[in-house]
C-alpha positions as a Markdown table, in Angstrom:
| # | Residue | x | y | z |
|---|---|---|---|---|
| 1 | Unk | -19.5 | 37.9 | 11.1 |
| 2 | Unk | -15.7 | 36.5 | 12.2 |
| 3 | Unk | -13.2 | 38.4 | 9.9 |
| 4 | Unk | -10.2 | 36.4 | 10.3 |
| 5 | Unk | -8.8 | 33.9 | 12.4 |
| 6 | Unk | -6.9 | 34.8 | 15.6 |
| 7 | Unk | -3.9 | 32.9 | 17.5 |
| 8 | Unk | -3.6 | 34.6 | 21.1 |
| 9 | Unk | -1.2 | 32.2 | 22.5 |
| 10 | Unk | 2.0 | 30.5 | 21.3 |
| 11 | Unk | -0.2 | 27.4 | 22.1 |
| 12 | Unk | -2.9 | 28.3 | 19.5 |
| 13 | Unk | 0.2 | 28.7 | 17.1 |
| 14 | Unk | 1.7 | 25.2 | 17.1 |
| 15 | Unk | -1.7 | 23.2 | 18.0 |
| 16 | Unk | -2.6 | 20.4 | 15.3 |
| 17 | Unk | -5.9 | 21.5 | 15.1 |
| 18 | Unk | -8.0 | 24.2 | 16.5 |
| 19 | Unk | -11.1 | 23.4 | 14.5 |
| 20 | Unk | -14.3 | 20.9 | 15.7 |
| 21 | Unk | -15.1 | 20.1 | 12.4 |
| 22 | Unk | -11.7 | 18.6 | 11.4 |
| 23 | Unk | -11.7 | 16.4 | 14.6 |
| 24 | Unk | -15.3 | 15.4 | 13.8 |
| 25 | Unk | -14.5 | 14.6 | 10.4 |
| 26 | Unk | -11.1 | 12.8 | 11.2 |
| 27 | Unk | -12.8 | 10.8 | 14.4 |
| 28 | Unk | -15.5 | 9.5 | 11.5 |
| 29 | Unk | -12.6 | 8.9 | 9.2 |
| 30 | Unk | -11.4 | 6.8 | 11.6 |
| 31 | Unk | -14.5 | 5.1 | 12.1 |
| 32 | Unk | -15.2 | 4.0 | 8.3 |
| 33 | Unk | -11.8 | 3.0 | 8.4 |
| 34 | Unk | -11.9 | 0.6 | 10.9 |
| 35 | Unk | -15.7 | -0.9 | 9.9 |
| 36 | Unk | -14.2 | -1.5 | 6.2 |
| 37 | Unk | -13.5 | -4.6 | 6.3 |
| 38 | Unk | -17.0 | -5.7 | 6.9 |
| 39 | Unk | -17.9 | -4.1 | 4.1 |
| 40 | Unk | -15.5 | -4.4 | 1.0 |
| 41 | Unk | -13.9 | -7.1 | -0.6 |
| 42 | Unk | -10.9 | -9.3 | -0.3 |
| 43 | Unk | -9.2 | -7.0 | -3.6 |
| 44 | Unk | -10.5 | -3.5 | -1.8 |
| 45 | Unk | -9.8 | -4.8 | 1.6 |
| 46 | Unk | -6.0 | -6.0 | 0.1 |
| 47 | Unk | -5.8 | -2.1 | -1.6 |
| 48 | Unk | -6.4 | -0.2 | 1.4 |
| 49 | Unk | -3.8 | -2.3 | 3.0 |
| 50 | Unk | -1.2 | -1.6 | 0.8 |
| 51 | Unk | -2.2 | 2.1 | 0.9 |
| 52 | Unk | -1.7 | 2.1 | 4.7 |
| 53 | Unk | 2.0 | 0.5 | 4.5 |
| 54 | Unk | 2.7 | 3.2 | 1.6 |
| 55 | Unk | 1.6 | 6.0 | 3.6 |
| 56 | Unk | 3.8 | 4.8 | 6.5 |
| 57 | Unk | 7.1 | 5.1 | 4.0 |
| 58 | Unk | 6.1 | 8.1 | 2.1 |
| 59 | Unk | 6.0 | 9.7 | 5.6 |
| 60 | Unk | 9.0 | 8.7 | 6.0 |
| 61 | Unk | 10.5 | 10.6 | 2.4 |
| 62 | Unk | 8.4 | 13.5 | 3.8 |
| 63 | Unk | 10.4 | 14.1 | 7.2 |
| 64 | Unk | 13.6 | 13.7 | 4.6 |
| 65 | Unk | 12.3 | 15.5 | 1.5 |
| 66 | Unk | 9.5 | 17.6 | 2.3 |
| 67 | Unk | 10.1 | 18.7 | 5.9 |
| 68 | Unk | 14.6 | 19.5 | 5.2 |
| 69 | Unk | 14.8 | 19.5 | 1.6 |
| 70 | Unk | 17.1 | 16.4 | 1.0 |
| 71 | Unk | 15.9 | 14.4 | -2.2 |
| 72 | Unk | 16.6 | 10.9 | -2.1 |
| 73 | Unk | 16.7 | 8.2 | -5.1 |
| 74 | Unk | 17.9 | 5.6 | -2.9 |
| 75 | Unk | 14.7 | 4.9 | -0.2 |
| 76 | Unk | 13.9 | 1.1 | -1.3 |
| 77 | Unk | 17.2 | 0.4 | 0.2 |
| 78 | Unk | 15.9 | 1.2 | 3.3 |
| 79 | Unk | 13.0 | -0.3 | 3.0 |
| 80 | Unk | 14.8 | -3.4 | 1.7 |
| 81 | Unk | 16.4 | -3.3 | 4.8 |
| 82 | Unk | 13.7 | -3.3 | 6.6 |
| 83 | Unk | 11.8 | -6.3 | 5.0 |
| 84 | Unk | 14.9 | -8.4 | 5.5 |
| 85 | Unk | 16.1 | -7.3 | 9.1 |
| 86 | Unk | 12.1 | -8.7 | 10.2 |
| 87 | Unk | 12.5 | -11.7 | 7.8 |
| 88 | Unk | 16.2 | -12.7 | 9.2 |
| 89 | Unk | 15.2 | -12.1 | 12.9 |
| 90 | Unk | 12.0 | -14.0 | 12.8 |
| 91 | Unk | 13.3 | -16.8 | 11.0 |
| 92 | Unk | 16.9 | -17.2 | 11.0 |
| 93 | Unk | 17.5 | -16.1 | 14.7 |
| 94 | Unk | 13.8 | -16.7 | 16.0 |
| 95 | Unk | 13.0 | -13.4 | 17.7 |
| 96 | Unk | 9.7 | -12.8 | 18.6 |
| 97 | Unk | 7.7 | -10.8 | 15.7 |
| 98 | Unk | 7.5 | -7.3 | 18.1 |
| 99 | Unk | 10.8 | -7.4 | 18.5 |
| 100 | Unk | 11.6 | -7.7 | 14.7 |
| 101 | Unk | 9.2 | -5.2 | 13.7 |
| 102 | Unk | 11.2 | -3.0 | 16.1 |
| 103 | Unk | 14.4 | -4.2 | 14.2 |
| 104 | Unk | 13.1 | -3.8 | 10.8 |
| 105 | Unk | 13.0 | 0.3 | 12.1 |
| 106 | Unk | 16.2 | 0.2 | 13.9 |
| 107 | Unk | 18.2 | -1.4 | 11.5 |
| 108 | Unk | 17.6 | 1.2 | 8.8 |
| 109 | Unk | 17.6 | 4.0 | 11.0 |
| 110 | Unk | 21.6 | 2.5 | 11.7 |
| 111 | Unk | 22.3 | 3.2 | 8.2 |
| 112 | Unk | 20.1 | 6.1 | 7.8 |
| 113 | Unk | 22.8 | 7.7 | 10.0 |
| 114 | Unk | 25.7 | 6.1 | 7.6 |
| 115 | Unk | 23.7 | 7.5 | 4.6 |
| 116 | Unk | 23.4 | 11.1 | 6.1 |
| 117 | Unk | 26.7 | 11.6 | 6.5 |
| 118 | Unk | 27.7 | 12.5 | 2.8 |
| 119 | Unk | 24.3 | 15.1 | 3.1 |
| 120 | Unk | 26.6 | 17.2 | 5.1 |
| 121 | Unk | 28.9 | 18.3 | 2.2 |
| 122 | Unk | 26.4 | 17.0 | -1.0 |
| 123 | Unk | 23.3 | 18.8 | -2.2 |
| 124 | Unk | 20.5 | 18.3 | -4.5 |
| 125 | Unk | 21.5 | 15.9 | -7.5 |
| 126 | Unk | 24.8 | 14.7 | -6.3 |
| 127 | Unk | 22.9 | 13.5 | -2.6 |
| 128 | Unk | 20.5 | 11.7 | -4.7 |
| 129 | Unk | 22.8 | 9.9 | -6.9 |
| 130 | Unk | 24.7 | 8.8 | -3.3 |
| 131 | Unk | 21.5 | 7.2 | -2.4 |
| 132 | Unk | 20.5 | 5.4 | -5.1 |
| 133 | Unk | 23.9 | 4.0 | -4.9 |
| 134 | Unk | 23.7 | 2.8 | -1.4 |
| 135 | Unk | 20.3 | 1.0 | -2.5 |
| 136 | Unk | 22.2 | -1.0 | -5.0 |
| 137 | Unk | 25.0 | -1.4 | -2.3 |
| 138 | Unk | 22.4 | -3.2 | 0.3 |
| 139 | Unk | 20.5 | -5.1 | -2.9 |
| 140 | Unk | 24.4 | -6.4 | -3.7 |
| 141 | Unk | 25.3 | -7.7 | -0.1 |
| 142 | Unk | 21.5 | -8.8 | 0.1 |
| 143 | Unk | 22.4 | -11.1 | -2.9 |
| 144 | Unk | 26.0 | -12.3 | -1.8 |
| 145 | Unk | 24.3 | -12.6 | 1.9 |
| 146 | Unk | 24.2 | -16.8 | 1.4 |
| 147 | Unk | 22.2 | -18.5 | 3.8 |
| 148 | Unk | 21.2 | -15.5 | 6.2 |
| 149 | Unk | 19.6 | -13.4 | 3.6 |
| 150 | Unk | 18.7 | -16.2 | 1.3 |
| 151 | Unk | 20.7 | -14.8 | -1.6 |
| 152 | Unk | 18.5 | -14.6 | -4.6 |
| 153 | Unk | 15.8 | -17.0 | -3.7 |
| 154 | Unk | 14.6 | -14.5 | -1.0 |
| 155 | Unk | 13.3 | -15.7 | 2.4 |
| 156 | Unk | 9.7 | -16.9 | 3.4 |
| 157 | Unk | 7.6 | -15.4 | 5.8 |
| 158 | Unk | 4.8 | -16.4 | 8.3 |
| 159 | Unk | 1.9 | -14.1 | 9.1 |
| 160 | Unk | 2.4 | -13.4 | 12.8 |
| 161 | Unk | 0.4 | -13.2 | 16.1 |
| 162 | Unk | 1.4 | -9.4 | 17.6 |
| 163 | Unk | 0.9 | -8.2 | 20.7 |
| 164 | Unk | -1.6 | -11.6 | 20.9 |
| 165 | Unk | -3.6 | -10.2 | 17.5 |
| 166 | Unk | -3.3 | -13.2 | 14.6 |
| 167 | Unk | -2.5 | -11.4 | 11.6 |
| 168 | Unk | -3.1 | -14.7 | 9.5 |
| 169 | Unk | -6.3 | -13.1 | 8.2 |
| 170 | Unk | -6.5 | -10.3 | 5.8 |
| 171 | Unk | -8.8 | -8.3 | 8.6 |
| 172 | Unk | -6.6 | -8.5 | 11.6 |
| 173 | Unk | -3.7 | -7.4 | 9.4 |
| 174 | Unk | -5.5 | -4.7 | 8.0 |
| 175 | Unk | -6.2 | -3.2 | 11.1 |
| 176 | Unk | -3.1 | -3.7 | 12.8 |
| 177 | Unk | -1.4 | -1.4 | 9.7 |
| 178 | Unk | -4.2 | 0.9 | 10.6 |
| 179 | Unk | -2.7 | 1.4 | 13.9 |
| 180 | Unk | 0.6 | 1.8 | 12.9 |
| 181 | Unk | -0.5 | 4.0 | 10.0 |
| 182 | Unk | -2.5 | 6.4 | 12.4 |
| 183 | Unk | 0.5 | 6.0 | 15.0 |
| 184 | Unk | 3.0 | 7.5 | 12.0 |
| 185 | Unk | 1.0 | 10.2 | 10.9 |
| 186 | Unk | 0.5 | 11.4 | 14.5 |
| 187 | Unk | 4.0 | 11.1 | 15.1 |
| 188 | Unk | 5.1 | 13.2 | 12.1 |
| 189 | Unk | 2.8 | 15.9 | 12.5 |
| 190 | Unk | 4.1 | 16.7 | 15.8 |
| 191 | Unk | 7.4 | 16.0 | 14.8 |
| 192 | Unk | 6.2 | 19.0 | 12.2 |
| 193 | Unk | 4.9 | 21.4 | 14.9 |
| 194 | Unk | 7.5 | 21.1 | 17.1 |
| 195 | Unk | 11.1 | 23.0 | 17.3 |
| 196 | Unk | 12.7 | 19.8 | 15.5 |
| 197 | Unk | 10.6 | 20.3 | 12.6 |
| 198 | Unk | 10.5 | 23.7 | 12.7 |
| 199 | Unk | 14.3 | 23.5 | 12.9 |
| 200 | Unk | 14.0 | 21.0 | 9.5 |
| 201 | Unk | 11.6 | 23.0 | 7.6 |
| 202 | Unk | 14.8 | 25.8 | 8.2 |
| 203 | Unk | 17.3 | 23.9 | 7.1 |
| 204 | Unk | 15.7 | 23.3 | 3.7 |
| 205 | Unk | 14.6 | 26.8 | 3.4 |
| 206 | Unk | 17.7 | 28.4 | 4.2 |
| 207 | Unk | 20.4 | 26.0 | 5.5 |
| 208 | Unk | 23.0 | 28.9 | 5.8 |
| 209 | Unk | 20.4 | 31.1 | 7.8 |
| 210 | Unk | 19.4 | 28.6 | 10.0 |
| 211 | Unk | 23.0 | 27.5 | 10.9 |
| 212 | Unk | 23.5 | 31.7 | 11.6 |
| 213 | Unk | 20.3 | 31.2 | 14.0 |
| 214 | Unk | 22.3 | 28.5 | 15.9 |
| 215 | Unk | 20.8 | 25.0 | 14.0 |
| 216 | Unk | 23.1 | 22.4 | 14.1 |
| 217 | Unk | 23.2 | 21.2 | 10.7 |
| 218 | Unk | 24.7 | 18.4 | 11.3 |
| 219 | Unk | 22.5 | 17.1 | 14.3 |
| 220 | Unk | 19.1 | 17.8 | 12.5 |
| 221 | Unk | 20.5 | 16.4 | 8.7 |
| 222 | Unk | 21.3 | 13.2 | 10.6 |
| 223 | Unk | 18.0 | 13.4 | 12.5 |
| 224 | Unk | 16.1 | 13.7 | 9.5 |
| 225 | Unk | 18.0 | 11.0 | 7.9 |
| 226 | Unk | 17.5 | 8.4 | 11.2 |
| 227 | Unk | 13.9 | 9.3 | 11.4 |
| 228 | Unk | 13.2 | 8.8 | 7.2 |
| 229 | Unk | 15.0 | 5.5 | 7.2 |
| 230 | Unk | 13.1 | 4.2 | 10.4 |
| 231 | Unk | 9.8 | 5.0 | 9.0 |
| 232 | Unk | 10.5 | 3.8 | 5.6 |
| 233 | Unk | 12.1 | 0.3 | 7.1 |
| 234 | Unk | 8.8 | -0.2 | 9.3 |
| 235 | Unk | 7.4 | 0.0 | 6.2 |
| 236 | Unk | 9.3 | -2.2 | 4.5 |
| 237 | Unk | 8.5 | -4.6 | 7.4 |
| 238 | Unk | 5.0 | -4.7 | 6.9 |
| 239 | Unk | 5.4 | -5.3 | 3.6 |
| 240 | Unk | 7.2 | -8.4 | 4.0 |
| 241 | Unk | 4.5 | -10.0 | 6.5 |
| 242 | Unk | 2.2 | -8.6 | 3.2 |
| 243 | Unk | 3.8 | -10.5 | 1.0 |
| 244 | Unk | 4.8 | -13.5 | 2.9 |
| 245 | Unk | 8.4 | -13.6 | 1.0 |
| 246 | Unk | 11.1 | -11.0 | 0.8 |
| 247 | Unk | 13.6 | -11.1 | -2.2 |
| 248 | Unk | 15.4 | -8.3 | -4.2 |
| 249 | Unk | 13.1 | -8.9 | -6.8 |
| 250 | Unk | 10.3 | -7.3 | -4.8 |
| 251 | Unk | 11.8 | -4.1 | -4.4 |
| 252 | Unk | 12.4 | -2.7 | -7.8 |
| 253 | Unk | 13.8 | 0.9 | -8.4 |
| 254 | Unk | 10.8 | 1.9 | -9.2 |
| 255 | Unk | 9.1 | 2.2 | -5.8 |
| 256 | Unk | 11.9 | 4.9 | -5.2 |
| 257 | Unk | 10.1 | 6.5 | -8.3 |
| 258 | Unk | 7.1 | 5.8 | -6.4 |
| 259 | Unk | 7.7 | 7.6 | -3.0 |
| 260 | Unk | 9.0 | 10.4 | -5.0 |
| 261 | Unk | 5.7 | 10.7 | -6.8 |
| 262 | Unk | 4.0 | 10.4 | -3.5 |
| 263 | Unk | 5.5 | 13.4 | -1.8 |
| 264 | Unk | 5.3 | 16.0 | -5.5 |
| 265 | Unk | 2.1 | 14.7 | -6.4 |
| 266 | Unk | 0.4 | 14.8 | -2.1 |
| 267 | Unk | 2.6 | 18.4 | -1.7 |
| 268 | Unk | 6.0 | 18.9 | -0.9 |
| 269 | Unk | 6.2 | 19.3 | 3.5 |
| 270 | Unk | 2.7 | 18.4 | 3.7 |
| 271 | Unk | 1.5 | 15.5 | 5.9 |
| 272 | Unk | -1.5 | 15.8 | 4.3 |
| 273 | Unk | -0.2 | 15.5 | 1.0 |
| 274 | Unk | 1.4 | 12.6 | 1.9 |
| 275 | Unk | -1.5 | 10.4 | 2.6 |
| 276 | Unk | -3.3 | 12.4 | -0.6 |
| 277 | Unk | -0.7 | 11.0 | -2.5 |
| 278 | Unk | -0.6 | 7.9 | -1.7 |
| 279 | Unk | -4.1 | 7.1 | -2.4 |
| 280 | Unk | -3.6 | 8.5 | -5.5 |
| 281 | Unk | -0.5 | 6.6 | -7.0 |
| 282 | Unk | -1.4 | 3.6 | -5.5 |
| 283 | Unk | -4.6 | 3.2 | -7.4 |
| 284 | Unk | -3.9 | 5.3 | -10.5 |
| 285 | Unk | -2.3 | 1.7 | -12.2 |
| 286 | Unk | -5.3 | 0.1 | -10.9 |
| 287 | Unk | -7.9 | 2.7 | -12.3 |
| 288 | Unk | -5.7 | 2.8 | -15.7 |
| 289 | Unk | -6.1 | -1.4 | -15.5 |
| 290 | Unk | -9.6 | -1.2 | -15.0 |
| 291 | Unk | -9.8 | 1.0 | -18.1 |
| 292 | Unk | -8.0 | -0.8 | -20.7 |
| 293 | Unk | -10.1 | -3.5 | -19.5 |
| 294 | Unk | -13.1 | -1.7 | -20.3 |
| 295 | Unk | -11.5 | -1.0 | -23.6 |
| 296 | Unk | -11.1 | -4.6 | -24.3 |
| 297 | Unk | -8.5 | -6.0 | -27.1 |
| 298 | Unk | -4.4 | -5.6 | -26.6 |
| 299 | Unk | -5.3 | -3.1 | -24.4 |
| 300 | Unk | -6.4 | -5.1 | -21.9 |
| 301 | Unk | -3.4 | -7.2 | -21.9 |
| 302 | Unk | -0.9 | -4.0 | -21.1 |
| 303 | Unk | -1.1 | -3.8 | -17.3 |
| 304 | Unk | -0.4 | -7.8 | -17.5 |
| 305 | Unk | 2.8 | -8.2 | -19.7 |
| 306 | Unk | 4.1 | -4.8 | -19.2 |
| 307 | Unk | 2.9 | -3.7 | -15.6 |
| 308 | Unk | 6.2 | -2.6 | -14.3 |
| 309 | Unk | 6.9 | -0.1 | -17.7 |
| 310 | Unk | 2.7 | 1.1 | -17.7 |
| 311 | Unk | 3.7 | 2.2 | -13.8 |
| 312 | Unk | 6.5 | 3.7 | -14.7 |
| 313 | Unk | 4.7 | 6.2 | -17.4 |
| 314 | Unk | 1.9 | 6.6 | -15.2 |
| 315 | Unk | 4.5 | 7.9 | -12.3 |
| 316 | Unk | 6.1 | 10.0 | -14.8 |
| 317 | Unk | 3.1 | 11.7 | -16.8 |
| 318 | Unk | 1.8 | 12.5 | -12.6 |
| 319 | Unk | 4.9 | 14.1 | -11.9 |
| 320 | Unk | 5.5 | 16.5 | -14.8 |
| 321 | Unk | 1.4 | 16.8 | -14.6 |
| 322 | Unk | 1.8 | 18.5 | -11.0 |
| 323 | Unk | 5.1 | 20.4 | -11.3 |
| 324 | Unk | 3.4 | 22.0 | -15.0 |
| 325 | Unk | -0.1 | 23.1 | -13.1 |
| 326 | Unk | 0.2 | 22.9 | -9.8 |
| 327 | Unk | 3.3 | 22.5 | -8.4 |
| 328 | Unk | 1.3 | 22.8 | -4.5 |
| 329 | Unk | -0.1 | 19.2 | -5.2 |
| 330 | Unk | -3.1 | 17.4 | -4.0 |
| 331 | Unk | -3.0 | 19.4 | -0.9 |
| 332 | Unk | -3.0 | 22.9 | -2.7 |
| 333 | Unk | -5.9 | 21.7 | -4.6 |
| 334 | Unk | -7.8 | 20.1 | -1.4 |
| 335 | Unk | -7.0 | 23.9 | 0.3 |
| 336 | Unk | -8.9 | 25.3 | -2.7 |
| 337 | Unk | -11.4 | 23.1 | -2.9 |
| 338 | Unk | -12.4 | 24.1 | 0.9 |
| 339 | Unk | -11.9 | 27.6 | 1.1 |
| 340 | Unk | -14.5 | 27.8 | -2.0 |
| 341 | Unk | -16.7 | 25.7 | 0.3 |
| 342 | Unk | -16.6 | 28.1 | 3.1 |
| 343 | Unk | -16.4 | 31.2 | 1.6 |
| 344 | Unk | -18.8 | 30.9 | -0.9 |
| 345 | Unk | -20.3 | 32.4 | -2.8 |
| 346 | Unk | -18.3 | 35.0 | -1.4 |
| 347 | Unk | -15.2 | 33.0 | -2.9 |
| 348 | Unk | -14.1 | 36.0 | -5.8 |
């Protein structure tokens, strides 16, 4: 009977995965993925897009928050950014839609680096109040933009063809934010397992330690700032081609709140708990929707004359929920959940 698990090689130590079952299991994931839209509807299709898109931007909080410890209020700038710099390029300056998508990442990262700057002398509350108030800087110059951002009345968009795929239907679209969505999370968990992130996950234990071990906190704060703001304004670039408009309007404050959630609710540093969380805020409004209008009555009316406020309890009561129970998050409960699987009924 195996008593433990053994690493015998630094190999072994930083590999994603040494286990069968979790490459079986993720390959199949994979699979159903990819067959779903054959199978669900144009509202489930539509949801699981919009959970893809998330995922990609509350990877993009993890690298910052969860992997170096640098909370930010201030993300829908960035992704603000990001829907405009693809909305501008494609149809102001008619750039072919790979090469905005590109922008849409580079653009943000640009700023990410301005942004970062202040992280080298601010910490916890007063870093957060600097971004918020560089996401009300970039919705102000957005505004007073005139003709190239569209000032208040926003800017159309145009489902594209990329890399020769038509995104004009909801199935192409889906599965090209598949891609990218499995291309992010890739990305960040060997960003995780390698010396950067190991070098991140340092500074946010123990940022005076790791500079006495020789990390440059100044090259991996900006790095973790560059890499959060081009995730996060990819996202915001696929969710412009979503919504076929961009505008100020469509990126509240709230989906700050919302990333925030993500990352406490999925697990603080956790990849994992990144796409845990994002399933779960993005359809907690709809499953509390689908309830009142079970219920019936005024009820039924909440999530459609005060949807933005209902979100904003929900996001709340999921927050202070975690951090009273179970501060580890959906990941901490998932670990649980499968070491009682294997284990048992030698669990206790």
């Amino acid at each position: 009977m195996r008593s433990g698990f053994f690493k015998q090689g630094y190999g072994e130590l930083v590999v994603l995965t040494d286990s069968p079952a979790v490459k079986w299991w993720t390959a199949a994931l994979l699979v159903v993925m990819a067959l779903a839209p054959f199978v669900l509807g144009n509202f489930l299709l539509s949801h699981l897009t919009i959970i893809l898109f998330t995922t990609v931007g509350a990877l993009g909080l993890m690298v910052l928050t969860g992997f170096t410890g640098l909370i930010s209020l201030g993300h829908v700038g960035f992704l603000m950014l990001g829907g405009y710099a693809y909305a501008i390029a494609v149809t102001r300056w008619g750039l072919p839609p790979e090469i905005a998508l590109v922008l849409s990442a580079v653009l943000p990262a640009l700023f990410g680096l301005i942004v970062g700057i202040p992280s080298l002398r601010l910490h916890g509350l007063y870093l957060a109040i600097t971004t918020l108030a560089f996401a009300h800087i970039v919705s102000a110059a957005i505004l007073a933009g005139g003709e190239l951002t569209g000032g208040g009345s926003g800017i159309m968009v145009e489902r594209p063809v990329v890399l020769g795929m038509d995104l004009s239907s909801d199935r192409a679209f889906y599965w090209f934010c598949l891609g990218v969505c499995a291309l992010a999370v890739l990305l960040v968990l060997n960003l995780r397992r390698s010396y950067v992130g190991r070098a991140l996950v340092a500074v946010r234990d123990n940022d005076i330690a790791a500079r006495t071990m020789g990390i440059s906190l100044v090259h991996y704060k900006l790095l973790a700032f560059l890499i959060s703001a081009a995730l996060t304004g990819l996202a915001g670039g696929l969710m412009a081609i979503y919504m076929s408009f961009v505008s100020v309007e469509g990126y509240p404050f709230l989906l700050s709140i919302e990333a925030l959630a993500i990352v406490i609710v999925g697990g603080i540093g956790s990849v994992l708990g990144a796409v845990l969380g994002t399933v779960f805020i993005v359809t907690l409004p709809e499953v509390f929707a689908s309830l009142m209008s079970f219920l019936g009555g005024r009820l039924a009316e909440t999530m459609t004359t005060s949807a933005h406020e209902v979100k904003t309890i929900l996001y709340g009561i999921a927050i202070i929920a975690f951090l009273r129970f179970d501060p580890r998050g959906l990941r901490g409960i998932w670990h649980d959940l499968r070491h009682t699987w294997v284990h048992w009924p030698l669990r206790y």
